[in-house]
N, C-alpha and C positions, 0 to 999 in steps of 0.2 A: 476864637473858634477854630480857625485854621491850627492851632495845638494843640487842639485836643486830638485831633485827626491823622498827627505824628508816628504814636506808638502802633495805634490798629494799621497804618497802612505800611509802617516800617513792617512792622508784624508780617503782613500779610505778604510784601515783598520775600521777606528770607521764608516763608513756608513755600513760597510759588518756586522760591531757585531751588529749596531742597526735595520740590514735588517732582520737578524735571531730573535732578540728579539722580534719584533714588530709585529702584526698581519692584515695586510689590513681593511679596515675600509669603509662598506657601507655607503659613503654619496655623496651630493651631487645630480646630474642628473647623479643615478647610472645607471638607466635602459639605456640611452642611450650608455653612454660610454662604459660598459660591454658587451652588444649585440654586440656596432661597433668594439670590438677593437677582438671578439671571430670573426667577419667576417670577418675582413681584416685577421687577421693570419690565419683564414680557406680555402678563396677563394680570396682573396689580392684583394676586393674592399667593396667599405662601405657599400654598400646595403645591407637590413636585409630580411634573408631568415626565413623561418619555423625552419630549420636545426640549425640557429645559438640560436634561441628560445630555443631549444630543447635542445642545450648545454649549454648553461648558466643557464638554469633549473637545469641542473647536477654538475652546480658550486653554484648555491646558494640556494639551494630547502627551503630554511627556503623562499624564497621571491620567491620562482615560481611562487603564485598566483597573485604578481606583472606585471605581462606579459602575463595574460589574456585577457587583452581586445585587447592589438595589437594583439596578435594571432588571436583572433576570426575576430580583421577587417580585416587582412590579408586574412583570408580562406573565409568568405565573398566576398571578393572583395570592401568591402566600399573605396569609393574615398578618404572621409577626415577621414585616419585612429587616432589614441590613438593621442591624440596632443604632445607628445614630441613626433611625428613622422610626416614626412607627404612623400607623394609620389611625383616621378621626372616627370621628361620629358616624360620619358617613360612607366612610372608607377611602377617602383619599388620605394621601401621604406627605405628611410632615416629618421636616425635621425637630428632632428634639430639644434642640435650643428655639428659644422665643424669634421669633423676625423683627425685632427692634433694629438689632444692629445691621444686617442687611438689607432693610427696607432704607437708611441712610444713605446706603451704598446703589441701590437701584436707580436713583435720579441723577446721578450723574456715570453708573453704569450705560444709561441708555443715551446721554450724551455722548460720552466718549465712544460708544458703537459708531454714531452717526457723524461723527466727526474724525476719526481714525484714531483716535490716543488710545492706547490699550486699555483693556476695559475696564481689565483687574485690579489698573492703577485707583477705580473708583471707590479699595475702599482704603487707599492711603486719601484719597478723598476727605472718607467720612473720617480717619484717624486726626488729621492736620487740622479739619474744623474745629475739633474738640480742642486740641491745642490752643487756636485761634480763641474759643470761648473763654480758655485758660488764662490768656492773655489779658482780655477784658475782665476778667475777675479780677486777678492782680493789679491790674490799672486802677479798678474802683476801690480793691484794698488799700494799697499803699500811696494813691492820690501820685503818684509819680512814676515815670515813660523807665525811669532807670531802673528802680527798683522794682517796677511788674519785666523788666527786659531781664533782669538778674533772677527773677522766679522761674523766666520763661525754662532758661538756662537752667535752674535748680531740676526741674520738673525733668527735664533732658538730661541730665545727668545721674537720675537718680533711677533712669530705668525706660523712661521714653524713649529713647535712641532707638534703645531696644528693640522695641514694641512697636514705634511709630509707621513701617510699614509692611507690617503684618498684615495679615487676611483674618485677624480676630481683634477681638473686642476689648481686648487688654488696655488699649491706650484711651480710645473710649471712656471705659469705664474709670481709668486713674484719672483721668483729666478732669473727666465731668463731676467725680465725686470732689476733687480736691477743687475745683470749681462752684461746684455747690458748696462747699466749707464756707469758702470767699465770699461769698455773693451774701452769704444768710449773714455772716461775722459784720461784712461792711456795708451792710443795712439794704442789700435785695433781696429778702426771702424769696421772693416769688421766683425770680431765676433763678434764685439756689435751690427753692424744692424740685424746680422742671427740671435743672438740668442732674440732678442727683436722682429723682425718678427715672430721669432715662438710663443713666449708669446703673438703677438696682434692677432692670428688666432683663440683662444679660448677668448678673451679680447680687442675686436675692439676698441677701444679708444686707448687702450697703442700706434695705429698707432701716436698717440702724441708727444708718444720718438723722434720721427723723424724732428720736429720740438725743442726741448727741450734738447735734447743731445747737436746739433751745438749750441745751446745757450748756453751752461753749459761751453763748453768748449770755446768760445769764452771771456764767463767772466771771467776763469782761463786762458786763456792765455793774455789778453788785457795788451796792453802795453802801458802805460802813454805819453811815449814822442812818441806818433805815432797817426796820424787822425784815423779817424771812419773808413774810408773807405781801410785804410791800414791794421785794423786792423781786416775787413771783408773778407779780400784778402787770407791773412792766413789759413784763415779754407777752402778755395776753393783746396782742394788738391785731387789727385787720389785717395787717401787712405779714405778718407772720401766722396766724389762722389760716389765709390765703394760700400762702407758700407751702404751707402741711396740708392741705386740701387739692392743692394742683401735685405736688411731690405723689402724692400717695395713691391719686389717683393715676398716678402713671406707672406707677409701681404694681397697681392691682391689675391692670390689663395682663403679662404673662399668667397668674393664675387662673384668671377668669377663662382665659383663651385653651388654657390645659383643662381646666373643669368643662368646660363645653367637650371638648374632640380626644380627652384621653378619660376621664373621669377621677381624675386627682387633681390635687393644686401643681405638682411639680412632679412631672415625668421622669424629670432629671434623680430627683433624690429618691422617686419611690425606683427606678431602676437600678442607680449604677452609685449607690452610697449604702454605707452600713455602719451607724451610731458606735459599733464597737471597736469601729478602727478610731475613733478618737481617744487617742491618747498622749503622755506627759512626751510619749517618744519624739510624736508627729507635731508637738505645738514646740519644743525644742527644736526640730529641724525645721520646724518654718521661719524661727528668728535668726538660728545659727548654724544651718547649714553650711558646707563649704563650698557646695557646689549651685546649688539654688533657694539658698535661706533669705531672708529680706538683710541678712549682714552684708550677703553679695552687691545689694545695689544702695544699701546705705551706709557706710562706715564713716565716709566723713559726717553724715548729720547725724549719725548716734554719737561721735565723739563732739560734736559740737553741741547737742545737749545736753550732756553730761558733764562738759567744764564751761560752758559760757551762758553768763544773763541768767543765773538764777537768784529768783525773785519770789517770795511767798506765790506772789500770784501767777508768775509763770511755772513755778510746780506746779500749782491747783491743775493751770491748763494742760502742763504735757500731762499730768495723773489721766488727766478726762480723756486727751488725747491716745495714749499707750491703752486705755479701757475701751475705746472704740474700735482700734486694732485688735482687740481680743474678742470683742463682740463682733466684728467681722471675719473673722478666720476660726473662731470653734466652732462653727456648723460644716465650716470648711474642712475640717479635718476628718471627714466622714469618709470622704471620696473617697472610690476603688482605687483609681488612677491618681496615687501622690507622686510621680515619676512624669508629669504630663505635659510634654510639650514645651519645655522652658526654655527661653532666650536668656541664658545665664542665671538670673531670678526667676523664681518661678512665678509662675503668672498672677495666683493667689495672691504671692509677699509683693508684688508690683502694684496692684490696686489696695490693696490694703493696709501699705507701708506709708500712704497718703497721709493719713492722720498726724504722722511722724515728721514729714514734711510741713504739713499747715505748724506742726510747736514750733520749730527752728523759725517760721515767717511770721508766727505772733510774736516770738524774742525778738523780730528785726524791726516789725516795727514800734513796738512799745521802744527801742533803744532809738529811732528817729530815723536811721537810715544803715545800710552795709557798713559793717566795720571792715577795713581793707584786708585784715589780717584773714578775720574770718572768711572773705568770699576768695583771698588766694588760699584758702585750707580746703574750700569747699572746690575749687575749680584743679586742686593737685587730687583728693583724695577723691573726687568723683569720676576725675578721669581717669585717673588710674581703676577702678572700680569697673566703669563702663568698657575700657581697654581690656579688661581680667576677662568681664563677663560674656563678651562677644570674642572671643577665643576658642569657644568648645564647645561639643553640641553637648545637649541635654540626654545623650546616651554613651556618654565616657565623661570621663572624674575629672573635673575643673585643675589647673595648676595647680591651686592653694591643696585641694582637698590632696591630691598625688603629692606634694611633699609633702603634709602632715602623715598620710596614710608609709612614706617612704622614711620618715624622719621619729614618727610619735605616734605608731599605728596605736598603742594603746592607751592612747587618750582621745581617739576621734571612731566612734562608731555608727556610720551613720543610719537613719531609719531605713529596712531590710529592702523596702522596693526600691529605692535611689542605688544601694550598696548593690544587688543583685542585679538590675540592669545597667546600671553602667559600667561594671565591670564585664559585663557578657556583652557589650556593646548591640542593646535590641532592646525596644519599647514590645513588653510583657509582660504576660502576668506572670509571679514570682508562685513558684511551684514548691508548696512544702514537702513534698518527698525525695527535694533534689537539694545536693549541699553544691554553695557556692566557693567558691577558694580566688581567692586574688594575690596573686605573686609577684611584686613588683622585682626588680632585676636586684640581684644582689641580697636583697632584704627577706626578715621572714616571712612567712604567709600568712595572712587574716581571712579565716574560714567562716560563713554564718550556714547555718545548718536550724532546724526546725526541731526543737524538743520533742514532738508528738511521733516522730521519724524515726518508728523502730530501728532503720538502718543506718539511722547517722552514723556509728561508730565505725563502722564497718565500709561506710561510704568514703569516710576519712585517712583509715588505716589499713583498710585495706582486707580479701576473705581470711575471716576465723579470727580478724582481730576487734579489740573496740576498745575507745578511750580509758585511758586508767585515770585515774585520782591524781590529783596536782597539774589540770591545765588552767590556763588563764582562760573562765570563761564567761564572758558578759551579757547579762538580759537584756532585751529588746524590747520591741513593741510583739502582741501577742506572746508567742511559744516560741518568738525564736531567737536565738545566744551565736552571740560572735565565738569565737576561739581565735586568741592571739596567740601565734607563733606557731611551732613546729609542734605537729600533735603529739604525746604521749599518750603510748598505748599499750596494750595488755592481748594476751588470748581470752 
């Protein structure tokens, strides 16, 4: 008994030293999550008062003038208040993210008030719990302290570091989904559905788990000398009925709660998404970007599924696994803001890169336990990864992408909003009647410009002239074409 108690409390020791080292980290959709999570521990509902303004001023005064302009729509009365907010049914003011995640964050927000620990730390809080849950998932996966302590580490390495104390929901969400994977694989559905419905309340897609788990575990359980339909039978049990019934119900609370106070299912997508920015450009740079693609925080476990442990049936599984990554990032690729907020990886390829981490833990344990080679591949290539990706902010060009871009500009062009603000060093919107140019020292220039842009030629070359015939020039996502090199131009 006293061993089993080993890993959760070793666990809980190294998150308590790295809770005291670490300093909370404004990022993300801080303004909302801060405001919601000081209301609910204030007044235990999400609505954003003056009052709660007024304390979160007192927690971040470097960023008070952040929360000017909802204050002022508030004491106005303006209907369509600051747009990360808008107002309900009845007219008070919510933010547009659901209060899952800072409702987390409020219960021991209001401890740490009353006890002096800074407050903000409470939602590395709610981050390191999820962790903590992570832990105990792996524990009940792989039945051993070493091999869930080598996951802990994988999940940390692969983009957690990252994320882990942030003011968003990022690590939440990766933890709890690749925790939910766990949990349903090694026979807990019911905590794999709860804690993966809490992961889909801030990341509506992951509702995909719920299709994608009974599949996971139908292709590790399938039994050869048995029909299709025998061996669909199987997974119809209480235990897993259960875990899709508590899962889903927790999942439905964000729409339910936008259908009451906004009159849509998701404020979020009917606002600030548009169906026809999905494209082949945006789902390419969300695997292989250079700056913030899921290649950023995975390279050593995409090279370690690619050459190790393949097995008829760990293809079946990564196939099922790389199809739930896809099923979770194409609704994703809608968003206005693909430029948003990234800690190296972007936020999206960090919870959604999950799936890709559970293949490489189903190939460890069907092979019995870590091959040594394989976890020194994984401990050089993820650190080096994690070292890459927390080098640079998410508004200038990563190392990797500035040598390729200085080295082999014409072979790397990246999706227009990433290329346009990170070279103008400023999170915005990308302005099609404006051409972008980036000039790295010595090297030629890579221009992206807007085909619908009567002036591009002219923007480029300069009055009375415009591009002539024979530039190097490449399609994008929408209307807009890079030009490699030094332009060629005409009257």
């Amino acid at each position: 008994m006293r061993a089993a108690w080993r890993f959760p409390l070793a666990l809980l020791a190294a998150l308590a030293v790295l809770f005291c080292l670490n300093k909370p980290i404004l990022g993300g959709d801080m303004l909302e999550y801060t405001l919601d999570a000081v209301a609910i521990a204030h007044h235990g509902t999400p609505d954003i008062r003056l009052n709660d303004i007024a304390a979160v001023r007192q927690l971040v005064p470097q960023l008070g003038w952040a929360f000017d302009p909802l204050e002022q729509d508030m004491r106005n009365g303006v209907q369509n208040v600051y747009p990360a907010f808008a107002r309900g049914r009845s007219g008070a003011v919510f933010p547009i993210h659901f209060f899952g995640y800072p409702a987390l964050a409020a219960l021991p927000l209001r401890i740490f008030e009353a006890t002096g620990i800074p407050p903000l730390k409470a939602f590395q809080a709610a981050n390191y719990a999820a962790i903590f849950v992570l832990g105990l998932a792996l524990l009940r996966f792989f039945r051993s302290a070493v091999s869930a302590g080598l996951g802990v580490l994988l999940f940390l390495g692969c983009g957690g570091m990252l994320y882990m104390n942030q003011t968003s929901p990022e690590c939440v969400g990766a933890a709890s989904l690749l925790a939910g994977l766990l949990f349903w694989l090694g026979g807990a559905p019911l905590a794999g559905g709860i804690v993966a419905g809490l992961a889909a309340q801030q990341n509506p897609t992951i509702v995909m788990f719920f299709v994608f788990a009974p599949l996971l575990k139908l292709c590790l359980d399938w039994r050869g000398d048995a029909d299709i339909g025998t061996n669909v039978k199987t997974q119809f049990t209480r235990a897993n009925i259960a875990g899709l019934a508590a899962g889903l119900a927790m999942f439905a609370l964000p729409p339910l709660f936008n259908l009451v106070q906004f009159g849509v299912p998701n404020i979020i997508a009917n606002r600030f998404s548009d169906p026809g920015l999905i494209s082949d450009t945006r789902l390419v740079s969300f695997f292989f970007d250079l700056n913030q693609g899921a290649i950023v925080a995975l390279p050593g476990v995409a090279a370690a599924l690619l050459v190790w442990g393949w097995r008829r049936r760990s293809a079946v599984t990564a196939a099922v696994c790389l199809a739930l990554v896809l099923a979770l990032i194409v609704p994703a690729l809608a968003v206005l803001n693909w430029n948003s907020g990234a800690a190296g990886v972007m936020r999206y390829a960090f919870w959604a890169g999950m799936p890709l981490v559970l293949a490489l833990l189903l190939r460890v344990r069907t092979h019995g336990r870590w091959p040594p080679l394989l976890a020194l591949w994984l401990v050089l290539a993820q650190g080096a990864a994690m070292g890459h990706a927390s080098s640079y902010s998410y508004v200038e060009f990563s190392p990797a992408a500035r040598f390729v871009l200085a080295h082999l500009p014409e072979h790397y062009h990246p999706e227009p909003e990433i290329f346009a603000e990170r070279m103008a060093g400023n999170d915005d919107y990308i302005q099609p009647d404006k051409v972008y140019v980036y000039r790295p020292a010595g090297r030629p220039p890579k221009a992206l410009f807007n085909a619908a842009n009567p002036r591009a030629g002219e923007q480029l070359c300069g009055p009375g002239r415009t591009l002539a015939p024979g530039n190097r020039i490449v399609a994008s996502a929408q209307a807009w074409r890079y030009l490699d090199g030094v332009p060629r131009c005409m009257p």
